[in-house]
N, C-alpha and C positions, 0 to 999 in steps of 0.2 A: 642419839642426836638430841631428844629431848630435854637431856643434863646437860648439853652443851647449850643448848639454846636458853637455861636458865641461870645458867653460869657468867653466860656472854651478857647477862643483865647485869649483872652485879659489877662483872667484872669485864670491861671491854678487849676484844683482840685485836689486833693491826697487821697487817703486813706491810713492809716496806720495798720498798726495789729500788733502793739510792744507786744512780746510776750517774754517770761521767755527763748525762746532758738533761735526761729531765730523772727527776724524783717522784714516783707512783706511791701511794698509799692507798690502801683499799682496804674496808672492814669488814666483818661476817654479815655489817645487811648491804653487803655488794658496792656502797658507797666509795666512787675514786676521785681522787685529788691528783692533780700534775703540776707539779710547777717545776721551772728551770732550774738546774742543780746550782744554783749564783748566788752570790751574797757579795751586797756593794761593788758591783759589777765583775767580779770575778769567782770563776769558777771552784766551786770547794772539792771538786774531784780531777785527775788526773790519770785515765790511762786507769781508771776505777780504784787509783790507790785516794786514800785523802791525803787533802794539804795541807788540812789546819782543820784542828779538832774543833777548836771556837768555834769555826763557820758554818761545820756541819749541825750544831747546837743550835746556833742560831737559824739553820735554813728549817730543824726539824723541830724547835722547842714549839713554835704555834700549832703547827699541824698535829702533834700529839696531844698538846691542850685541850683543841677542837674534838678530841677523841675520852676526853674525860668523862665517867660519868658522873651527872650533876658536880660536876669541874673541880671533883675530890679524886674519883677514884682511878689511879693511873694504868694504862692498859699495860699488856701483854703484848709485845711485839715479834712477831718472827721476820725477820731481814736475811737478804740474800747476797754472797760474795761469790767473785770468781771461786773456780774449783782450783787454782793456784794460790787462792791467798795463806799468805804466810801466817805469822802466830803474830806478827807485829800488828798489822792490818785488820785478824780477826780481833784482838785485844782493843786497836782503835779503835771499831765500829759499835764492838759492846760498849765502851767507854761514854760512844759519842752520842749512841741511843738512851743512853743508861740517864746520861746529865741533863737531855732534851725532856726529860718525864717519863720515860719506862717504867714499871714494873720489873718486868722479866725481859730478858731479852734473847732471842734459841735463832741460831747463825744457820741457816741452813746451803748447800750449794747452788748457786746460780742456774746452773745446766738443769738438776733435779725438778724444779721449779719451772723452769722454761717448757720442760717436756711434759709436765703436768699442765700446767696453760693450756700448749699447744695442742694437748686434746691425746698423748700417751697413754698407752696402758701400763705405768712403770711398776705393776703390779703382777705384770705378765711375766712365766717363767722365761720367755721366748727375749731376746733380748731387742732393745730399740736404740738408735741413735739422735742426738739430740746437737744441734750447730745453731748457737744463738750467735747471731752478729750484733753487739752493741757500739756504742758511740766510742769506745776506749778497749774494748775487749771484745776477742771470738774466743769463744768456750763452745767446745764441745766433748759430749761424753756417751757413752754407750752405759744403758741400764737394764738392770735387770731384777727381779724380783723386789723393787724398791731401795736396790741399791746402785750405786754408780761401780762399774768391776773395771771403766776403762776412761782414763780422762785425757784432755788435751788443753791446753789454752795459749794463746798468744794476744801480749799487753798491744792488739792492734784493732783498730776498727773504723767506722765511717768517717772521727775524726780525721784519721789517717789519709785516709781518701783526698779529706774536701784539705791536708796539708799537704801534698806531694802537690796537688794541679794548681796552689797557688804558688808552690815554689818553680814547679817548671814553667809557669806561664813568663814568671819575672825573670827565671836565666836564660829559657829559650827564646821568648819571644818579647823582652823586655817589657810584659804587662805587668800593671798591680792592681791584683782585684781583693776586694774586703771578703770577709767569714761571709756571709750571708748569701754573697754573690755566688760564690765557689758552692753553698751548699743546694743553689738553686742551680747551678750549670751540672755538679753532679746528680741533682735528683731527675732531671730531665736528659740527661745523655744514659743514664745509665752504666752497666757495664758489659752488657752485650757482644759477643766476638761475632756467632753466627747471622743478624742480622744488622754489620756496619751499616751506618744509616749515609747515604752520598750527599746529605743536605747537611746546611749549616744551622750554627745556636748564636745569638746574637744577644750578649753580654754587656756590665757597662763595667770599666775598667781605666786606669790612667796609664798611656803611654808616655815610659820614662823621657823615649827624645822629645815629648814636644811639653809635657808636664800637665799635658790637660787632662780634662777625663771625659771622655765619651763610647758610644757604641761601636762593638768591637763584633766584625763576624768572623766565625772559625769553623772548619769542620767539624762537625760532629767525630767523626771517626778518629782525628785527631786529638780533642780531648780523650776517648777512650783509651786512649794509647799511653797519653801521659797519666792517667791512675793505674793500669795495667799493672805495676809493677805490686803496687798493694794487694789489689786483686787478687793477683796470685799468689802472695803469700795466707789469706785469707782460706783461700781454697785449698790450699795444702794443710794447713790445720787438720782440715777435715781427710782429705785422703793419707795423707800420714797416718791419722788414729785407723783409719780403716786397713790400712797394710801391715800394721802390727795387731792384728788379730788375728786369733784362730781361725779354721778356714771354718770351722760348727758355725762360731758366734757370726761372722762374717754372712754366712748362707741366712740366718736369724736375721740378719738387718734388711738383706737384697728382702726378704721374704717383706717383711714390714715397714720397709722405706726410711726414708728420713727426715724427718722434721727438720723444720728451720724455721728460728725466730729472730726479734729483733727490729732495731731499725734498717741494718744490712739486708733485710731479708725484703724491703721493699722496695729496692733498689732494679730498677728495669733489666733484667735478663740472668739475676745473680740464680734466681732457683734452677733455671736452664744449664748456666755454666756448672752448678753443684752437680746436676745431674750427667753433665758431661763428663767430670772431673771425675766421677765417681763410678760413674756407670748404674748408680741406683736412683731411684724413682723419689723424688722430692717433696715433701708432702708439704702445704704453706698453711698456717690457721687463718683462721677470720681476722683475728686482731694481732699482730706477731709481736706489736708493739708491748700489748699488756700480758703477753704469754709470762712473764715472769714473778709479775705483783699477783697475777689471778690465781697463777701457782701456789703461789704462799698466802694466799688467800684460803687455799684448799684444805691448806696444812693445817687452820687455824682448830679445826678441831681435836687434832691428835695436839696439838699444844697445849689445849685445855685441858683435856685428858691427862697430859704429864702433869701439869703445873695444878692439879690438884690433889696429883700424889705425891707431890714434894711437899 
């Protein structure tokens, strides 16, 4: 540890966690950065693919800057991808690190990451399971001795959510509500089945017949209803990977539970429904949000380690 801490002088590390809604950066002295994944008001990721290579240059060239030593020497970065990204995708995101000010740049998987965060033992022969819900993606994977032997992923996640309830608000019930509104009626309804709440959420939204905009009440239980349908696909991710398992690895998981990260993961009732869904025992960390960037945070000294024997 002490060559890495002299190493990390000379030479800076970073991890990144470019994500479909905000972008984490954290360095080996624990320092985190968050800003919105945007440039020029639109968003540079998509569903966690990118849009446009420029824009992710430009959301990352400052923030690697700021990571310079004495504003010469370019860091090392370890960044995180779904466990389904393609070779197009992995090649963009080196690409797009590389032109920001990288040094080096070591792709590591998202899930791997997330369960390290999360506070895994991915080091254990015993195997663990790992269901990060992000804003564009749910990945999950089963690990075990530091390797990932079982993965899953679906291009879906809380955007998902806060886009199904503003489209059934406007064919159901002819409302139009903005991004922002949608993303505060799903943080506060939740996704809850076992305790439907009988009271109402009171929104502001434009009714198409009258063209105005004002305060809209609605059941609670009723919005849940109309994300329901994502929900469950969300859920199944995870119970799929769990049914095509051995029934060893399987017994391995019930024993050691499941972690869940993410911003999906602080979603009012979603760890409850995982554990109904599954029948195993949920485990939530302290910050689910940074479970991904502290991961690759973790990593940054075995990257030192490598990238000083290359």
């Amino acid at each position: 540890m002490g060559n890495y801490l002299r190493s990390s002088f000379w030479k800076p590390d970073i991890a990144i966690d470019l994500g479909t809604a905000m972008t984490r950066i954290s360095s080996g002295t624990r320092n985190l950065y968050v800003v919105p994944s945007i440039v020029r008001g639109r968003p540079v990721l998509r569903s966690g693919i990118i849009k446009d290579c420029s824009s992710v240059v430009e959301l990352l060239q400052p923030l690697l800057y700021k990571a310079r030593k004495f504003g010469i020497v370019r860091p090392n970065v370890v960044a995180c991808v779904p466990s389904d990204a393609s070779t197009v995708e992995l090649n963009a995101l080196r690409e797009c690190i590389s032109k920001a000010g990288a040094s080096t740049v070591f792709i590591v998987p998202e899930p791997l990451a997330a369960a390290i965060g999360a506070g895994m033992d991915v080091a254990s022969p015993y195997a663990g399971m790992i269901v990060d819900i992000g804003e564009g993606v749910t990945d999950c994977a089963v690990i075990r001795s530091g390797k990932i032997i079982k993965k899953s992923a679906v291009r879906i996640g809380c955007f998902d959510l806060r886009r199904l309830l503003i489209k059934a608000l406007l064919s159901e019930n002819k409302i139009c509500i903005c991004e922002n509104e949608a993303e505060r009626i799903v943080r506060e309804t939740g996704v809850s089945r076992t305790d439907l709440s009988d009271g109402c959420l009171t929104f502001h939204g434009r009714l198409e017949r009258r063209g105005s905009s004002e305060s809209i009440s609605m059941p609670v239980k009723e919005i849940q209803e109309q994300i329901e349908p994502i929900t469950r696909v969300i859920l199944d991710v995870a119970h799929c990977l769990l049914q095509d398992l051995s029934p060893g690895i399987g017994c391995e998981i019930i024993e050691n539970g499941i972690f869940l990260s993410g911003g999906g993961a602080l979603l009012h009732g979603m760890r409850e429904r995982l554990e109904s869904r599954t029948h195993i025992s949920v485990i939530l960390p302290p910050k689910p949000l940074e479970a991904v960037v502290t991961g690759a945070r973790e990593m940054l000294p075995i990257v030192a380690l490598l990238n000083k024997r290359m």
